[in-house]
C-alpha positions as CSV (number, residue, x, y, z in Angstrom):
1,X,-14.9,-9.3,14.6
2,X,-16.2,-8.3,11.1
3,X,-19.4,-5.7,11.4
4,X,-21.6,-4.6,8.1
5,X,-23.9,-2.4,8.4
6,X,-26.2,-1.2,5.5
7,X,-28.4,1.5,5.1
8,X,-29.7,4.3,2.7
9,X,-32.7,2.1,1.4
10,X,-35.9,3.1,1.0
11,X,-39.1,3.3,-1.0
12,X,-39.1,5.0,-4.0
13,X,-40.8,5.4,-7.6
14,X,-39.4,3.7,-10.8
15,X,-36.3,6.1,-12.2
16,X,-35.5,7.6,-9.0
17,X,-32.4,7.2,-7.0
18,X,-30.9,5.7,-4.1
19,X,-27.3,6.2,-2.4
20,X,-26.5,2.8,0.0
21,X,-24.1,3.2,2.4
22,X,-22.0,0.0,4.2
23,X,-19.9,0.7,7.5
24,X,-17.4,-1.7,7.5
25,X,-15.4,-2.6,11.2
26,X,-12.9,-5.8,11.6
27,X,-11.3,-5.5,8.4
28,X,-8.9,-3.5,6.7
29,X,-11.0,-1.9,3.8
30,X,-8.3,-1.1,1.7
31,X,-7.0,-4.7,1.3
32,X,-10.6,-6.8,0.4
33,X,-12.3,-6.1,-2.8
34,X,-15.8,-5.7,-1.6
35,X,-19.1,-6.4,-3.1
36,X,-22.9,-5.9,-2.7
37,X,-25.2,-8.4,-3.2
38,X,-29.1,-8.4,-3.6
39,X,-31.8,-10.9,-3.1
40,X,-35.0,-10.4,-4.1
41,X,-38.3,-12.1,-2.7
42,X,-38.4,-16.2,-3.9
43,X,-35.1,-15.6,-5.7
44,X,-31.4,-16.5,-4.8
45,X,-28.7,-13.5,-3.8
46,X,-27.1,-12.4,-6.8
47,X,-24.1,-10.3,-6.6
48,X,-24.6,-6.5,-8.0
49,X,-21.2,-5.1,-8.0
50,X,-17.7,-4.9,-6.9
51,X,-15.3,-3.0,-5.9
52,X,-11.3,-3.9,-5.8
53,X,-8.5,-2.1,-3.2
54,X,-7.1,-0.1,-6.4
55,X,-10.9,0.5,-7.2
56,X,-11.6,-1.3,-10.5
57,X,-14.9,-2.2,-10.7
58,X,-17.3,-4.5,-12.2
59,X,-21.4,-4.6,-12.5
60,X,-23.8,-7.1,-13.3
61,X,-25.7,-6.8,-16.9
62,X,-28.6,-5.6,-15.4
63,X,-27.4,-2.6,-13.4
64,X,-24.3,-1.5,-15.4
65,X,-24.9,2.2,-16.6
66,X,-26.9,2.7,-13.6
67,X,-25.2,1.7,-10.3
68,X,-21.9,2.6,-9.3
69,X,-20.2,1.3,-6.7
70,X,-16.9,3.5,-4.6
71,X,-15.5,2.9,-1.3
72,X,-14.0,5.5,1.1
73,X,-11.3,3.8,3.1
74,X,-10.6,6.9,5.5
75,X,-14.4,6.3,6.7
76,X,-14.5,2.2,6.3
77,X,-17.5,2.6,4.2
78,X,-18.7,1.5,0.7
79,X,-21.3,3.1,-1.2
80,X,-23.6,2.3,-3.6
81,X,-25.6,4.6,-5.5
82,X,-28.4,3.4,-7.5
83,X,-29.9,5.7,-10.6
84,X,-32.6,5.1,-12.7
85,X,-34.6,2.6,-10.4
86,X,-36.6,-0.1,-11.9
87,X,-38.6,-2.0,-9.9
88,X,-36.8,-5.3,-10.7
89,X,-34.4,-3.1,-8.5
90,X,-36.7,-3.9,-5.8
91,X,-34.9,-6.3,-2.7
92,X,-32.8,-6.6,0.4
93,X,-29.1,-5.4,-0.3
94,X,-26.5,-6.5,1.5
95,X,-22.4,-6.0,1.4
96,X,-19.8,-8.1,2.0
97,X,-15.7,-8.3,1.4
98,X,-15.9,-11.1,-1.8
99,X,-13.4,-13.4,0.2
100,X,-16.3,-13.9,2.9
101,X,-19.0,-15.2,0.8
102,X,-19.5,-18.6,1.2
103,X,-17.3,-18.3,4.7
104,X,-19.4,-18.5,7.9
105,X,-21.8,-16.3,7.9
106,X,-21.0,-12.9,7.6
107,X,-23.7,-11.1,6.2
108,X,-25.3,-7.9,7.4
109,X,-28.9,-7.0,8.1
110,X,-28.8,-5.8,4.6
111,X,-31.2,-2.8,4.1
112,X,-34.3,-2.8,2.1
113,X,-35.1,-1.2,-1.3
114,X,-38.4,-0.7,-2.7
115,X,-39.0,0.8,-6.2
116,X,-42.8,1.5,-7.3
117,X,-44.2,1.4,-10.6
């Protein structure tokens, strides 16, 4: 049984930073490229970054140079640390291995960031 569970969110003021972290059960890290997602209030979830097993990466426009996403396969866990918060940064984050989206539902309880002007 797949388990995600997201934390590390928070409130904080425009330019700060925040690390998420995922805990990943009922997969085998190492084998699923794995993403996190966003969804802001009113607006549809939008994919952030991504992470592949040999750890290439890719970022949306609007975080690149400021996110980075890694993964620690020892510890099933993903991580996502955020720099330079905006607060069109503010929403629910959420991870998920990319071959589940769109598969059942297999999303986590996502955790919530909050960045103030």
């Amino acid at each position: 049984q797949v388990q995600l569970v997201e934390s590390g969110g928070g409130l904080v003021q425009a330019g700060g930073s925040l690390r998420l972290s995922c805990a990943t059960s009922g997969i085998i890290l190492s084998a699923n490229t794995m993403a996190w997602y966003r969804q802001a209030p009113g607006k549809q979830r939008e994919l952030v970054a991504a992470i592949t097993g040999s750890a290439l990466t890719n970022y949306a426009d609007s975080v690149k140079g400021r996110f980075s996403i890694s993964r620690d396969n020892a510890k099933n866990t993903v991580y996502l640390q955020m720099n330079s918060l905006k607060p069109e940064d503010t929403a629910v984050y959420y991870c998920i291995p990319r071959r589940l989206v769109g598969v059942g539902n297999y999303w986590g309880q996502g955790t919530q960031v909050t960045v103030s002007s």
